[in-house]
C-alpha positions as a LaTeX table, in Angstrom:
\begin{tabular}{lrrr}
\hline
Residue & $x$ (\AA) & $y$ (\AA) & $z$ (\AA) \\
\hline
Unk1 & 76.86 & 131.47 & 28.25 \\
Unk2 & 80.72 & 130.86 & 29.22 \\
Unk3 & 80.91 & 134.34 & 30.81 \\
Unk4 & 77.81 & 133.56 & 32.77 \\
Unk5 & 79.21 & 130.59 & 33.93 \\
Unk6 & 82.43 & 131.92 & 34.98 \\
Unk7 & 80.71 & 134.56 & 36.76 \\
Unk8 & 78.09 & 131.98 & 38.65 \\
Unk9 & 81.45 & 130.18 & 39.66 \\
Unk10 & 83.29 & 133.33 & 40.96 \\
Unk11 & 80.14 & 134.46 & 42.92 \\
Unk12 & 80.20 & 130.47 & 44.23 \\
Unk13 & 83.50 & 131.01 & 45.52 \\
Unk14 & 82.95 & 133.65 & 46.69 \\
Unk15 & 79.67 & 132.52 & 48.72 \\
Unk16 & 82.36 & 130.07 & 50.33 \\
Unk17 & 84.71 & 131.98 & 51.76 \\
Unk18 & 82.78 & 134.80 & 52.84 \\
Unk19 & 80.70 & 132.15 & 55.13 \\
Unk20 & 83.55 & 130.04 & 55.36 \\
Unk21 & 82.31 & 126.70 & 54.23 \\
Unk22 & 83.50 & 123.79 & 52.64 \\
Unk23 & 87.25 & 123.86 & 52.06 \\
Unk24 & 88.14 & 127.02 & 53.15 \\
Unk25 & 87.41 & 126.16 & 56.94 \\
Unk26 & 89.64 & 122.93 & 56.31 \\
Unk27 & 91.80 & 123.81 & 59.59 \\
Unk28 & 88.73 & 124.22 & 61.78 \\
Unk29 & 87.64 & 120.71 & 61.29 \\
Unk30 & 90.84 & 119.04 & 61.60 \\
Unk31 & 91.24 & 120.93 & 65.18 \\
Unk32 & 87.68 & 119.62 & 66.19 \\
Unk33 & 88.36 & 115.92 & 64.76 \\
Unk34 & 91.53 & 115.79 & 66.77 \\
Unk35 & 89.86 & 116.86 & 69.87 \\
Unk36 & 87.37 & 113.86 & 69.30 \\
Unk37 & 89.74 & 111.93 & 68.93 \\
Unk38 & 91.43 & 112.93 & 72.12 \\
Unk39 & 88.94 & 112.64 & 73.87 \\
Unk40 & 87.72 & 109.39 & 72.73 \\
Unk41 & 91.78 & 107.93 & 73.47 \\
Unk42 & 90.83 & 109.36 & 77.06 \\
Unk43 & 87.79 & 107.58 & 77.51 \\
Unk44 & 89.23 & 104.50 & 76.47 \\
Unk45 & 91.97 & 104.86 & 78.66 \\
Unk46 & 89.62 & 105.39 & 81.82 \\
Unk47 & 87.74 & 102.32 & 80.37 \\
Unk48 & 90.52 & 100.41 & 80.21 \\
Unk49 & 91.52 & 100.72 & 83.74 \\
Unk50 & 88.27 & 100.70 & 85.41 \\
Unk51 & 88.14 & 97.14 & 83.53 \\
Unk52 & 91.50 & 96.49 & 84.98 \\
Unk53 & 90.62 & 97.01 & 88.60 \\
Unk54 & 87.15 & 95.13 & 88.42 \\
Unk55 & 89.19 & 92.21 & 87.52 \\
Unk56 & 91.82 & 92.54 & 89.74 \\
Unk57 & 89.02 & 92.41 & 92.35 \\
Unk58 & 87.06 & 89.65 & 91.00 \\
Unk59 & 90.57 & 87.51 & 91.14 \\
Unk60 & 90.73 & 88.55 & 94.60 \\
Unk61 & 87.41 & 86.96 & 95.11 \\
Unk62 & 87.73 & 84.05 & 93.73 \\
Unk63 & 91.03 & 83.41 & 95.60 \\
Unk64 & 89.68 & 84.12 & 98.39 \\
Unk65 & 86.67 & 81.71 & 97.54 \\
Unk66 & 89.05 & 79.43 & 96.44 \\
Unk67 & 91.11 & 79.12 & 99.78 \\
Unk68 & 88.03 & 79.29 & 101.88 \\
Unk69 & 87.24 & 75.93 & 99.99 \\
Unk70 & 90.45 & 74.68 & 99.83 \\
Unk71 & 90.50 & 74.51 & 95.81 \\
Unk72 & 93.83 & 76.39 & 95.87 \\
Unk73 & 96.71 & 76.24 & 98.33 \\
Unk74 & 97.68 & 78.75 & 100.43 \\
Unk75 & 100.92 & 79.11 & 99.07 \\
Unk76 & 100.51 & 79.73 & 95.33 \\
Unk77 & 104.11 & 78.63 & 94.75 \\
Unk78 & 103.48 & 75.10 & 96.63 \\
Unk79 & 102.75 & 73.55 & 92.97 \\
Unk80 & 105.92 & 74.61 & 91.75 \\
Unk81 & 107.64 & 73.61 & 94.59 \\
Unk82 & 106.14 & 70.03 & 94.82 \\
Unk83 & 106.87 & 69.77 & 91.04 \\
Unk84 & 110.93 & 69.83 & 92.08 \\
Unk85 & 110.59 & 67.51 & 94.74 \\
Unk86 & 110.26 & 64.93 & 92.44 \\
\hline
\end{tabular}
């Protein structure tokens, strides 16, 4: 019974590496995690700046909305200024 189950473990092993399963193709999957996770950094970096220029543009608008309205001066330094007047 022992030697059977030695043998039924060597022949297991042996299954594994010659198909190159489980831990034997360790190196394999680290390569492919890494280029996920590349590639995920990437995509968040595009995100991130696409987000950055739709809100640059949507503070353009709403200065622009703003001084069409007159809710902001046209100087954006006038409230300092008038702050050290005083």
């Amino acid at each position: 019974m022992i030697v059977f189950g030695i043998l039924m473990g060597m022949a297991a092993i042996c299954w594994c590496r010659l198909t190159q399963s489980c831990c034997f193709n360790r190196k394999q999957r680290n390569e492919r995690i890494q280029m996920e996770e590349a590639k995920f950094e990437e995509d968040r970096a595009t995100r991130r700046v696409e987000a950055e220029g739709r809100r640059n543009d949507r503070r353009k608008r709403m200065d622009v909305i703003r001084q069409k309205y007159g809710l902001a001066p046209k100087n954006p330094y006038q409230v300092m200024d008038d702050d050290t007047e005083m």
